[in-house]
Backbone as JSON Lines, residues from 0, in Angstrom:
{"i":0,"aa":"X","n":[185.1,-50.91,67.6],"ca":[184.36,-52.03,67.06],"c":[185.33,-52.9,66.26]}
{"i":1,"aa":"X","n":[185.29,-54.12,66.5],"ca":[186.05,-55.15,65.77],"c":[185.56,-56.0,64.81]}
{"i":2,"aa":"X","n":[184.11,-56.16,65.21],"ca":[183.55,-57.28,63.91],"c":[183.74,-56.52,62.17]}
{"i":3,"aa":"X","n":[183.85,-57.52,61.35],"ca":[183.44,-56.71,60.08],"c":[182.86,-58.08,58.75]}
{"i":4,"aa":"X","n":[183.03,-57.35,58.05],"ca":[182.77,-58.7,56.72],"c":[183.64,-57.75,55.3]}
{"i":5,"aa":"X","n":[184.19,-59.26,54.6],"ca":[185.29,-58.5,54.07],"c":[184.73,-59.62,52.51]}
{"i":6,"aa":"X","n":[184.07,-59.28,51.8],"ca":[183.88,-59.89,50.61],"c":[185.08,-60.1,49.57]}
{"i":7,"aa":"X","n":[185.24,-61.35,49.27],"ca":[186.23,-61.27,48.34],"c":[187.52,-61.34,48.41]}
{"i":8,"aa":"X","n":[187.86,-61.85,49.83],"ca":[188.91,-61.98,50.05],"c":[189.49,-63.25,50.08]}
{"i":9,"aa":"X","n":[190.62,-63.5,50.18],"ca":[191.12,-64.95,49.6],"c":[192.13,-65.38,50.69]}
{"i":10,"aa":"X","n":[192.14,-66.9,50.57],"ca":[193.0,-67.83,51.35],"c":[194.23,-68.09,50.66]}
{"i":11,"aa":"X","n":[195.72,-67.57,50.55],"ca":[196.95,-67.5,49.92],"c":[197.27,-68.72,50.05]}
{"i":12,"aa":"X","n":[197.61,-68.94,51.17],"ca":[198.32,-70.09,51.55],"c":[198.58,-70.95,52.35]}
{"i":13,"aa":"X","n":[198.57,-72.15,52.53],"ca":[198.42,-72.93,53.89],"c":[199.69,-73.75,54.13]}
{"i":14,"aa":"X","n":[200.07,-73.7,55.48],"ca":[201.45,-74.0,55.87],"c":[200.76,-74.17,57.21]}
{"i":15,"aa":"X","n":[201.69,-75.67,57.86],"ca":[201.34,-75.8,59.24],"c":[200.55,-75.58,59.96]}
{"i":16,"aa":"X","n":[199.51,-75.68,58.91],"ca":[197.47,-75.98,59.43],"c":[197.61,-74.62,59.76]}
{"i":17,"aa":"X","n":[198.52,-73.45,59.36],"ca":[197.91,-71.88,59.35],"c":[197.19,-71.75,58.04]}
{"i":18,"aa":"X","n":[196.66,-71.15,58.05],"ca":[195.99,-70.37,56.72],"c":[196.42,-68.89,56.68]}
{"i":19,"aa":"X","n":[196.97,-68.35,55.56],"ca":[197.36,-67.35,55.47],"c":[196.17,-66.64,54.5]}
{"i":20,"aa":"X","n":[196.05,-65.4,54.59],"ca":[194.78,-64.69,54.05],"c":[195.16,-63.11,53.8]}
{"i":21,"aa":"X","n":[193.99,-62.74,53.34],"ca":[194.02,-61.07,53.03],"c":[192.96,-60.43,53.48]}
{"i":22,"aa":"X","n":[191.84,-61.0,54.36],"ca":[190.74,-60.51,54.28],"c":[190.79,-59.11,55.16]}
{"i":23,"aa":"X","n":[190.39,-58.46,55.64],"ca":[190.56,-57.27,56.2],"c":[190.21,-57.59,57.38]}
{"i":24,"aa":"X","n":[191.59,-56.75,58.54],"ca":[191.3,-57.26,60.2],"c":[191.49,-56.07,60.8]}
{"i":25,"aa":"X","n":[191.23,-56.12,62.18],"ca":[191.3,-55.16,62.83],"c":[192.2,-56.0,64.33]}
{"i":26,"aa":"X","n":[192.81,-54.49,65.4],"ca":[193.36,-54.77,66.77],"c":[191.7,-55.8,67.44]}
{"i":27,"aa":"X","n":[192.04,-56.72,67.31],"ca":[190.66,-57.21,68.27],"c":[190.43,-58.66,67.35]}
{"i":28,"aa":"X","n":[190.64,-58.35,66.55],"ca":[189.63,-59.58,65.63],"c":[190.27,-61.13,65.65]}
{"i":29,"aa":"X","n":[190.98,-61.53,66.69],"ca":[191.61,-62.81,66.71],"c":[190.17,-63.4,67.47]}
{"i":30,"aa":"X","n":[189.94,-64.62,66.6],"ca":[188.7,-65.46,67.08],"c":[187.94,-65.45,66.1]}
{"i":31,"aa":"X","n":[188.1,-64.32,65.42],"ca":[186.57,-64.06,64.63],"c":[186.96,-65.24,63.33]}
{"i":32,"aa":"X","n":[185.79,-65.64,62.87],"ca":[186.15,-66.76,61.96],"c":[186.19,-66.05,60.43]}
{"i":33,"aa":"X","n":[187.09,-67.08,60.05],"ca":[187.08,-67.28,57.95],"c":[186.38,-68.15,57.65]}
{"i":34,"aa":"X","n":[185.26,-67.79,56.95],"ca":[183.86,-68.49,56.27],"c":[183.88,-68.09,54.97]}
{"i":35,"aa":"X","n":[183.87,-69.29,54.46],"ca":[183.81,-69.4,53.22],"c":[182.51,-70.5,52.46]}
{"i":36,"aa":"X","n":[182.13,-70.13,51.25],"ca":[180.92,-70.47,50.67],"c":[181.48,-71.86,49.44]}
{"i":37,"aa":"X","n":[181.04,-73.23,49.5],"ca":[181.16,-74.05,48.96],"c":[180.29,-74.55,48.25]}
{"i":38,"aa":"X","n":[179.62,-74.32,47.0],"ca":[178.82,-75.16,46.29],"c":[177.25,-74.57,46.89]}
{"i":39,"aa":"X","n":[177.15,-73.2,47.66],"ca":[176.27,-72.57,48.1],"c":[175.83,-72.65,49.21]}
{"i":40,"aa":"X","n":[176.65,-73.61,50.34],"ca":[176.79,-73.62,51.55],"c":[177.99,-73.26,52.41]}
{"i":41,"aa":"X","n":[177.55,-72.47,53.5],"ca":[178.69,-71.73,53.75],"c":[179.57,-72.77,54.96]}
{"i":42,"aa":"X","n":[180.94,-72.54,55.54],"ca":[181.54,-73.01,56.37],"c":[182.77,-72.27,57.27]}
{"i":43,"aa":"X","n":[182.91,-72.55,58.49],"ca":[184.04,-71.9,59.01],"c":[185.06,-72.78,58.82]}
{"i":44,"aa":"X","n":[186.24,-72.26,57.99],"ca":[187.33,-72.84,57.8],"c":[188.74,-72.88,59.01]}
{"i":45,"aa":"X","n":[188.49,-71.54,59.54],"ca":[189.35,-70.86,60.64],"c":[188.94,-70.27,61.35]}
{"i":46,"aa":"X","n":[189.44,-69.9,62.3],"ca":[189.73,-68.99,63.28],"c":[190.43,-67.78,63.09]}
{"i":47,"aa":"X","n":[190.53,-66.44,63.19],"ca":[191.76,-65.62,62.61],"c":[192.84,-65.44,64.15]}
{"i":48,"aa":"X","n":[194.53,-65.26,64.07],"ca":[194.64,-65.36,64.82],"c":[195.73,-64.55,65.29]}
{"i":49,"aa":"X","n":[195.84,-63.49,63.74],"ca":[196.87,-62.32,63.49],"c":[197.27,-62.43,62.53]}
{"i":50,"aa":"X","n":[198.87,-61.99,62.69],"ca":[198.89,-61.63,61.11],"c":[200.69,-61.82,61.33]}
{"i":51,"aa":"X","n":[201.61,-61.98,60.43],"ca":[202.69,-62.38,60.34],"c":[203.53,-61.75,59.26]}
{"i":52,"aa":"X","n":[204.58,-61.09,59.69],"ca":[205.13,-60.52,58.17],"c":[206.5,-61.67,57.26]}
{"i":53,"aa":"X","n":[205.88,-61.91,56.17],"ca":[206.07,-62.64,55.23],"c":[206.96,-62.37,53.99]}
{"i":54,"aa":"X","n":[208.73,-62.65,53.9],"ca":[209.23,-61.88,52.97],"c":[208.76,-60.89,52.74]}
{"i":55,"aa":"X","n":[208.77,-59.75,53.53],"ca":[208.28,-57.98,53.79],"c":[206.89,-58.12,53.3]}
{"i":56,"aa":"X","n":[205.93,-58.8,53.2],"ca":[204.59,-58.77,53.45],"c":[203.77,-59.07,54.26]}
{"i":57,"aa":"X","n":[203.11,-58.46,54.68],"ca":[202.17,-58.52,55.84],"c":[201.24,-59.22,55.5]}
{"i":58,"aa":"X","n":[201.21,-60.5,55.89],"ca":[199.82,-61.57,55.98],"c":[199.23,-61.85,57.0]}
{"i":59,"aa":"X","n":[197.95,-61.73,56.95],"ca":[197.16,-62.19,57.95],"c":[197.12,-63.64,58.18]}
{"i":60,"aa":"X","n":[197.08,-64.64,59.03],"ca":[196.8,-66.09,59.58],"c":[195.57,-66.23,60.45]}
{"i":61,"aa":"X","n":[195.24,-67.42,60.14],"ca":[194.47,-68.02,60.88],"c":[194.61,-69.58,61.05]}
{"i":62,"aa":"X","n":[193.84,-70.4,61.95],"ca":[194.12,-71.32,62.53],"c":[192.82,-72.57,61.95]}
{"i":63,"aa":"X","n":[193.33,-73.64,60.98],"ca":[192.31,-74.2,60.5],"c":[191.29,-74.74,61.36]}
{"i":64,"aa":"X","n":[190.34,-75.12,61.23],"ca":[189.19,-76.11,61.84],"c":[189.78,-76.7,62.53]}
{"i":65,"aa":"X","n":[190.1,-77.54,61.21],"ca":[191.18,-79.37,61.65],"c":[191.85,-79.2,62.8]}
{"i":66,"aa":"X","n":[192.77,-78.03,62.62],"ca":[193.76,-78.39,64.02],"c":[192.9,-78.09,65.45]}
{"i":67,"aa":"X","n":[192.11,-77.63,65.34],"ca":[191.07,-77.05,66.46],"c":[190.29,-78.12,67.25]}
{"i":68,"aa":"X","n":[189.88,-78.83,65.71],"ca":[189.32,-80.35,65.88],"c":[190.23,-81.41,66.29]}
{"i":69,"aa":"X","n":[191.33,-81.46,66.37],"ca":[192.33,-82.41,66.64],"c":[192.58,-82.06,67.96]}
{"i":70,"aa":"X","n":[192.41,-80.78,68.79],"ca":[193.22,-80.07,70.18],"c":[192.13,-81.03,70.94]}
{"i":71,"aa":"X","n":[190.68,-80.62,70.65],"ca":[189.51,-80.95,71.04],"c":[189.25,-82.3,71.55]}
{"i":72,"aa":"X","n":[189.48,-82.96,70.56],"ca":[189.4,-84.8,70.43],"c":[190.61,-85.21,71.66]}
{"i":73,"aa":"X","n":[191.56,-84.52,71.78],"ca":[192.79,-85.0,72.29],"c":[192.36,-84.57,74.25]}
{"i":74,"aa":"X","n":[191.96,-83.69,74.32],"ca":[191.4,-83.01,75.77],"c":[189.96,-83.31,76.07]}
């Protein structure tokens, strides 16, 4: 099983419309989205799309909206 929900996890850092994260993933979980809650409405920010090791840390990435929305508009 691949789905999960990971409370509390956070968006580190964004570089080259990746989003880098911590939320908890599994072998499978590229696609599954990062949703996050704004002012009490929720939104998909990303896509997840693996994970990348980072000055010897292992970060997870994902792929913003925007750039998703930009592939889209263009095709």
């Amino acid at each position: 099983m691949t789905a999960g929900v990971h409370l509390e996890c956070s968006i580190l850092r964004r570089q080259d419309n990746l989003l880098y994260h911590n939320c908890d993933t599994n072998h499978g979980a590229s696609g599954g989205a990062i949703i996050g809650n704004i002012n009490g409405k929720y939104y998909i920010f990303a896509l997840h799309s693996g994970s990348n090791e980072v000055n010897g840390l292992l970060l997870n990435r994902a792929v913003e909206m925007s750039r998703l929305d930009e592939w889209l508009q263009g095709n």
